[in-house]
C-alpha positions in Angstrom: 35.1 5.8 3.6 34.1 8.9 2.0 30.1 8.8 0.6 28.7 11.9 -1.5 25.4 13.4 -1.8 24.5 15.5 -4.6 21.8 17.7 -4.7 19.8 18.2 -7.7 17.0 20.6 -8.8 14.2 19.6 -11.4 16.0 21.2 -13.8 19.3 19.0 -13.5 19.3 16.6 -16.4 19.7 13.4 -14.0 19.6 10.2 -16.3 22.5 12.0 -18.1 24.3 12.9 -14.9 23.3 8.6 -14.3 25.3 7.5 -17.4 28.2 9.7 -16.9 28.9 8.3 -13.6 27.9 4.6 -14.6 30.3 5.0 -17.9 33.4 6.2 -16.3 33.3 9.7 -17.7 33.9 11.8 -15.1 35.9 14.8 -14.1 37.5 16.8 -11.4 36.6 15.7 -7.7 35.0 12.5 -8.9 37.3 11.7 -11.3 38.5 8.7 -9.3 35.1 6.5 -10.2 36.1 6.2 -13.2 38.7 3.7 -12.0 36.0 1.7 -10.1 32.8 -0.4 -10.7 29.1 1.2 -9.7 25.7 0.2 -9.6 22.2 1.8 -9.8 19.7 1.8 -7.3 16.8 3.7 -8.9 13.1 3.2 -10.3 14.7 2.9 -13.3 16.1 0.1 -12.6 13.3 -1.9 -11.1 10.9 -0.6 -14.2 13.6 -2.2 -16.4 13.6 -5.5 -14.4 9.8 -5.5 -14.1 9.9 -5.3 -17.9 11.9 -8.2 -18.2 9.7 -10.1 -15.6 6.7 -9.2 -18.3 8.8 -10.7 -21.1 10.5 -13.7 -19.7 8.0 -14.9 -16.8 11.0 -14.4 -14.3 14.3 -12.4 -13.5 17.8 -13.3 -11.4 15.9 -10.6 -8.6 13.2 -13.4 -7.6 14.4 -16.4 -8.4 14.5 -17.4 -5.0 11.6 -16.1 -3.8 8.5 -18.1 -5.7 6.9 -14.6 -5.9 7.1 -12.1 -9.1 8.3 -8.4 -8.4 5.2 -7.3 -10.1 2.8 -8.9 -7.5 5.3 -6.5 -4.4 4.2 -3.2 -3.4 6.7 -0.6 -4.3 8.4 -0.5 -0.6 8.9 -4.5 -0.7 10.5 -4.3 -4.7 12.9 -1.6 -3.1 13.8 -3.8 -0.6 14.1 -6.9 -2.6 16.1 -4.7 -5.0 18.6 -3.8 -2.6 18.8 -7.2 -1.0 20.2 -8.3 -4.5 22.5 -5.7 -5.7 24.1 -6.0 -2.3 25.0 -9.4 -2.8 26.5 -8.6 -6.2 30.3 -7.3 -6.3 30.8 -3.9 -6.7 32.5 -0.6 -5.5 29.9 2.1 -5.3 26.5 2.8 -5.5 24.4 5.5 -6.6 21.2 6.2 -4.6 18.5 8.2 -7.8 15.5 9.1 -5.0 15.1 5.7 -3.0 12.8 6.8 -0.4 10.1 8.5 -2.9 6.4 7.2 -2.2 7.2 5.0 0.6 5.9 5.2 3.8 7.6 5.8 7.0 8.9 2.5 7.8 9.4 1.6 5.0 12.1 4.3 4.7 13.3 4.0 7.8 14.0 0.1 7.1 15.5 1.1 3.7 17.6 3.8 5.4 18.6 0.8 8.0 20.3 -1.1 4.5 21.8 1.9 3.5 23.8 2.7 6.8 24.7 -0.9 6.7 26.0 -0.8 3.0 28.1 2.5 3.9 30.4 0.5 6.3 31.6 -1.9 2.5 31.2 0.2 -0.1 31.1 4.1 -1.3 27.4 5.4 -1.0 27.1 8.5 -3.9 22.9 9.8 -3.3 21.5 12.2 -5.9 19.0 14.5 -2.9 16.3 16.6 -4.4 15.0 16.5 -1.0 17.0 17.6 1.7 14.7 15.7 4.6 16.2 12.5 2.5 20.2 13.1 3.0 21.4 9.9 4.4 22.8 11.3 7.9 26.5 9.2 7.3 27.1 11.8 4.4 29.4 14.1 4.9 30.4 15.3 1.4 28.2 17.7 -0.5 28.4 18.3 -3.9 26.4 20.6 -6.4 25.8 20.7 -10.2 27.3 23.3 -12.2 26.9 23.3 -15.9 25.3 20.0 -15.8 28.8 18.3 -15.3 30.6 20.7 -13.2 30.7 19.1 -9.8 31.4 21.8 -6.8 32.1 20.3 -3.3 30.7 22.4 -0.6 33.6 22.8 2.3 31.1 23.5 5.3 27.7 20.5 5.3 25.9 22.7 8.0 26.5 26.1 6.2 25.2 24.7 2.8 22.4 23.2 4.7 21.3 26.4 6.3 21.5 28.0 2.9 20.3 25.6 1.2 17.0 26.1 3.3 17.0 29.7 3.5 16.4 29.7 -0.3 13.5 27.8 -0.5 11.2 30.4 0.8 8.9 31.4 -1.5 4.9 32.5 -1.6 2.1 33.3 -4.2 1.0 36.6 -4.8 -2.9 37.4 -5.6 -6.1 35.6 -5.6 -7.0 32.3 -7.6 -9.0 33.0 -10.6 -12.7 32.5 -10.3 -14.5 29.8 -12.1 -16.1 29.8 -15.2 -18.2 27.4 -14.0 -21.1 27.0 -12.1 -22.1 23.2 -10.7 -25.6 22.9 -10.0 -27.4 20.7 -7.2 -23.7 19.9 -5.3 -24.7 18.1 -2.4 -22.6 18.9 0.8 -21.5 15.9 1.4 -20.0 15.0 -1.7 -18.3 11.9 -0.6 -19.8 9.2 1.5 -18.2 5.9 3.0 -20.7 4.0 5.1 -19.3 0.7 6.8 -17.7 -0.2 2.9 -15.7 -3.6 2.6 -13.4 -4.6 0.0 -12.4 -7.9 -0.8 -9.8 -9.0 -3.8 -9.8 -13.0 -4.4 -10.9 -14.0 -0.9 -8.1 -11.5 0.9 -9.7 -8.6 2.7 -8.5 -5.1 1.5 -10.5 -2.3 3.4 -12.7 -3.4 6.4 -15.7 -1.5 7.7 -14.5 2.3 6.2 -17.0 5.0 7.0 -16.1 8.3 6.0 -17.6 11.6 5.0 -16.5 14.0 2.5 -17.8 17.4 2.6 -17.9 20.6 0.4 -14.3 22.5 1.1 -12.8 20.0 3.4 -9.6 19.7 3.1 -8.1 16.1 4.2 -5.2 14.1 3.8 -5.7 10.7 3.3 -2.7 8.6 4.7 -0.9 5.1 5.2 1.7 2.7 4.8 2.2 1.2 1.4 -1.0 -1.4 0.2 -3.0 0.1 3.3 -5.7 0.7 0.5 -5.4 4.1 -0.5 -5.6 3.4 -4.4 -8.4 1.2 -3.6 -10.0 4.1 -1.9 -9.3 6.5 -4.7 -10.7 4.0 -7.3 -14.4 3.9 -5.3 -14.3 7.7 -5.3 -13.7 8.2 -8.8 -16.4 5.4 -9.9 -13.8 3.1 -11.2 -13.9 0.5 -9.0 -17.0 -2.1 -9.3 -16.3 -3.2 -6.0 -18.7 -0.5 -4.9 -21.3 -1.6 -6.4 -24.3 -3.1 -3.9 -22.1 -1.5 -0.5 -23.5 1.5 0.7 -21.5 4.3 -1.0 -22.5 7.5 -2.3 -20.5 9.7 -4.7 -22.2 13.1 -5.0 -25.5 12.6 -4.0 -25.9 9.5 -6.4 -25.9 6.0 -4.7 -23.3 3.9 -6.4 -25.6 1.6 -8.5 -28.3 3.3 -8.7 -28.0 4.7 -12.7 -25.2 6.8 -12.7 -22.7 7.1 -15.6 -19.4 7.2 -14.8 -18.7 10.2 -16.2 -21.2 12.2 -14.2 -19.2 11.4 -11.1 -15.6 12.6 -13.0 -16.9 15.5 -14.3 -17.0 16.6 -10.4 -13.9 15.4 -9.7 -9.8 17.2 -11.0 -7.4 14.8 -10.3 -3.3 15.0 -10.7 -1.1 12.1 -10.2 2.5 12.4 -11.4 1.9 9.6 -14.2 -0.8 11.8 -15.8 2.5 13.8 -17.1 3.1 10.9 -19.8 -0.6 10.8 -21.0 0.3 14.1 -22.7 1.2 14.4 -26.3 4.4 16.5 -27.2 2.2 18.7 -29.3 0.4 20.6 -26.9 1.3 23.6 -25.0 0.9 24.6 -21.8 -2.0 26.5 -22.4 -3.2 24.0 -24.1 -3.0 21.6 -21.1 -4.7 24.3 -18.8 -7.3 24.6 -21.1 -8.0 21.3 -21.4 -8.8 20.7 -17.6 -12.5 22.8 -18.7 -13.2 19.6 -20.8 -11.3 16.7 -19.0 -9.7 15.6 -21.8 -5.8 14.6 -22.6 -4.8 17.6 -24.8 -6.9 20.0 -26.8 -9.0 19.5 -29.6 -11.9 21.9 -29.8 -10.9 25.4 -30.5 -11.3 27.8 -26.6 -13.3 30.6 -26.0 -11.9 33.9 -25.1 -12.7 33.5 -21.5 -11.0 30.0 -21.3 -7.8 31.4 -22.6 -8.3 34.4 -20.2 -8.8 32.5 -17.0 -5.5 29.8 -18.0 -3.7 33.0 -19.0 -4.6 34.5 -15.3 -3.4 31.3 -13.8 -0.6 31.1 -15.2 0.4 34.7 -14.1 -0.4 33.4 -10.3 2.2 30.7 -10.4 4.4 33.0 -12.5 4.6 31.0 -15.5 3.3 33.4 -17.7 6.2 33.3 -20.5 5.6 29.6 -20.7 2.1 30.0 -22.2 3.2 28.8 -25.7 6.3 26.5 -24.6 5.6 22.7 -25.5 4.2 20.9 -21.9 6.9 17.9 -22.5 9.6 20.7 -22.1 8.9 22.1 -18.9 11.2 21.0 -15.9 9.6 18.2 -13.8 8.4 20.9 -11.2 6.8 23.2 -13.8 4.8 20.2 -15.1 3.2 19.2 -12.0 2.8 23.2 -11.1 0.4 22.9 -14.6 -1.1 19.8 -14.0 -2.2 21.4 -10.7 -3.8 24.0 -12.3 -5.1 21.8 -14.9 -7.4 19.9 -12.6 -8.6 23.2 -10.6 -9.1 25.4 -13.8 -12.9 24.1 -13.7 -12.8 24.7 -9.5 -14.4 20.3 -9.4 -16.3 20.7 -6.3 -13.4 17.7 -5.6 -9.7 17.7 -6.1 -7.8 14.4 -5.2 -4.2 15.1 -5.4 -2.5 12.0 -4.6 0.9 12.2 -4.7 1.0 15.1 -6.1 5.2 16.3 -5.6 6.8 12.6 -5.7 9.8 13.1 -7.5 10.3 16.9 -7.1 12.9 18.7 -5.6 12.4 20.9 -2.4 11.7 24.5 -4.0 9.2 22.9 -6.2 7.2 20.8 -3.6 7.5 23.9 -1.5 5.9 25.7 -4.8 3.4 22.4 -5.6 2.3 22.9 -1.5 1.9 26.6 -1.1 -0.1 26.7 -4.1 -2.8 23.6 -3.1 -2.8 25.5 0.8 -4.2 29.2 -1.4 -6.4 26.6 -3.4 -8.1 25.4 0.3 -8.1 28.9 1.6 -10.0 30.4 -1.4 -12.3 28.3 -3.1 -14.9 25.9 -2.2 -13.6 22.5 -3.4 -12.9 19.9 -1.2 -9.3 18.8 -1.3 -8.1 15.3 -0.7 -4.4 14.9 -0.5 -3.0 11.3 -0.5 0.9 10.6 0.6 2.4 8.3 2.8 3.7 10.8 5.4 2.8 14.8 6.5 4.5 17.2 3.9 5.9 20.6 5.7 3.9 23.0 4.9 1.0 21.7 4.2 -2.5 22.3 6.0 -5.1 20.2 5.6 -7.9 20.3 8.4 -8.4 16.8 8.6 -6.6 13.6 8.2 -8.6 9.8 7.6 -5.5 7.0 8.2 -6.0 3.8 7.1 -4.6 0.9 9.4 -3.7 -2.0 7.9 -5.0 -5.5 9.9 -5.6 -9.2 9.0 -8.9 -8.8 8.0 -8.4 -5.2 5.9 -7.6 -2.0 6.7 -10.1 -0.5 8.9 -10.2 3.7 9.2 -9.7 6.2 11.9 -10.0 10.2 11.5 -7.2 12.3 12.9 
């Protein structure tokens, strides 16, 4: 049985590459799908049946199951996804980016289903990441033309090519802030013996944890270890903090402070933030407005704003993008901005937390050499949050959280 991996750039238009395949309107090496039956295993799928689960109360997924997908961390839908489709009759499957923000075993329990599925029916992945070819693969294709589709004779030859080209590197130093934040403590972040409990079940147990000015650390662990529990007591959101012994720059939860005294030292970039942006604004725009934490622009700059966004955008050499619309940049160029956006001010914090889901590898390789010059020249703390080390990346500390019965508990690396 012959299974296909396609690679894909950030550039590739892949929901339209999606419905060609699913609507039997394909051409020259594929050509013979459109004779056969496929199904979709992609986020976009479970978001359409999680939207179904919000309208009807339930879905054919988890009928059998007395549990909604909604209440499933996204490993567990993945693998509750797959367990149905594969019980459903069908002669191929695409694969759009199943192992994105899992953890390892997750992915490697995932990957387990997939080799499995590979001995009935034909396995087509779409690969943005190379480290995520399915090792039973042994037919590469590439886009050309956005429906062009070019079979690479030699797997090892592309593959060596393939990672020969990612090399790439920044040039010059970061720009230097416009601003200037008073009284920053050095520890900026403190965790001492917090606990966090949701509805009687115990979530973190016991974390104590220190935060300092220009650290850089990678907070890690498996899926619904705590992380965005974590994130939420940093960033003030989370009233769980209140009466535990926490301290967010030099302010004891509780004690008075507004919450957006403690965001205003914080830039933060999450791939969701890309749809909080209106299709009005430019990219300089969205720089820009990182100097006022707001979504989009709405006070007119001042000549050294629109100096310092125009400086970093020369850095990451998107210069000739300064007056292109942000909702029609590639994928990779977006979180490149949104990067920016959140340093622009140089927050004596930045929490990047998944910062290249999604992104293909010369883009993460971009996304990662870029926050690595951010650690080695300024002085704001970094805090990276993934499931799993990125190549490449360099931070000088790592804080895992441990999932047990009674919480996660933390240990520093």
């Amino acid at each position: 049985m012959n299974h296909y991996a396609i690679f894909l750039s950030n550039g590739s238009d892949k929901n339209l590459l999606i419905e060609q395949i699913l609507s039997k309107n394909l051409s020259g090496i594929l050509v013979n799908f459109n004779k056969i039956e496929g199904v979709l295993f992609s986020k976009i799928s479970i978001t359409a049946i999680l939207e179904e689960e919000d309208r009807h109360g339930f879905t054919e997924v988890t009928k059998s199951l007395n549990r909604s997908l909604k209440s499933m961390s996204s490993g567990e839908q993945k693998r509750v996804f797959l367990h149905y489709l594969l019980a459903q009759k069908f002669d191929f499957m695409i694969l759009d980016n199943p192992f994105d923000n899992l953890d390892i075993a997750t992915r490697e329990s995932l990957k387990t289903m997939f080799c499995e599925a590979s001995k009935k029916t034909i396995i087509i992945q779409l690969v943005h990441r190379e480290r995520d070819l399915l090792p039973f693969i042994e037919s590469i294709l590439t886009l050309e033309n956005k429906h062009n589709f070019i079979l690479q004779p030699d797997k090892q030859a592309f593959l060596q090519q393939y990672h020969a080209s990612q090399k790439n590197h920044f040039t010059g130093k970061i720009p230097p802030t416009l601003r200037m934040y008073e009284n920053v403590q050095q520890e900026l972040i403190k965790f001492q013996n917090v606990k966090v409990n949701y509805n009687e079940k115990p979530i973190l147990q016991d974390i104590t944890w220190t935060i300092r000015k220009g650290e850089f650390w990678h907070l890690t662990g498996p899926n619904g270890s705590g992380k965005t529990t974590i994130l939420s007591m940093i960033t003030g959101d989370n009233p769980k903090g209140y009466g535990q012994n926490l301290t967010l720059f030099g302010l004891k939860k509780g004690s008075g402070e507004s919450i957006w005294t403690i965001k205003e030292n914080i830039g933060y970039v999450t791939p969701s933030m890309v749809d909080l942006f209106s299709t009005r604004h430019t990219l300089a725009q969205i720089l820009i407005s990182g100097f006022h934490d707001s979504i989009g622009l709405y006070i007119y700059p001042t000549d050294s704003q629109i100096d310092t966004a125009n400086s970093w955008l020369k850095l990451i050499g998107m210069e000739e993008f300064t007056d292109k619309l942000f909702c029609l940049l590639s994928a990779g160029q977006q979180r490149m901005a949104l990067v920016v956006r959140a340093m622009i001010k140089h927050p004596p914090l930045l929490i990047l937390d998944e910062p290249i889901a999604g992104l293909d590898d010369f883009h993460s390789l971009l996304v990662v050499s870029l926050i690595n010059k951010i650690a080695d020249e300024s002085n704001t703390a970094i805090l990276y949050v993934s499931h799993q080390e990125e190549e490449g990346l360099f931070p000088k500390q790592i804080f895992e959280l441990i999932p047990t019965e009674n919480g996660a508990i933390g240990r520093i690396l």
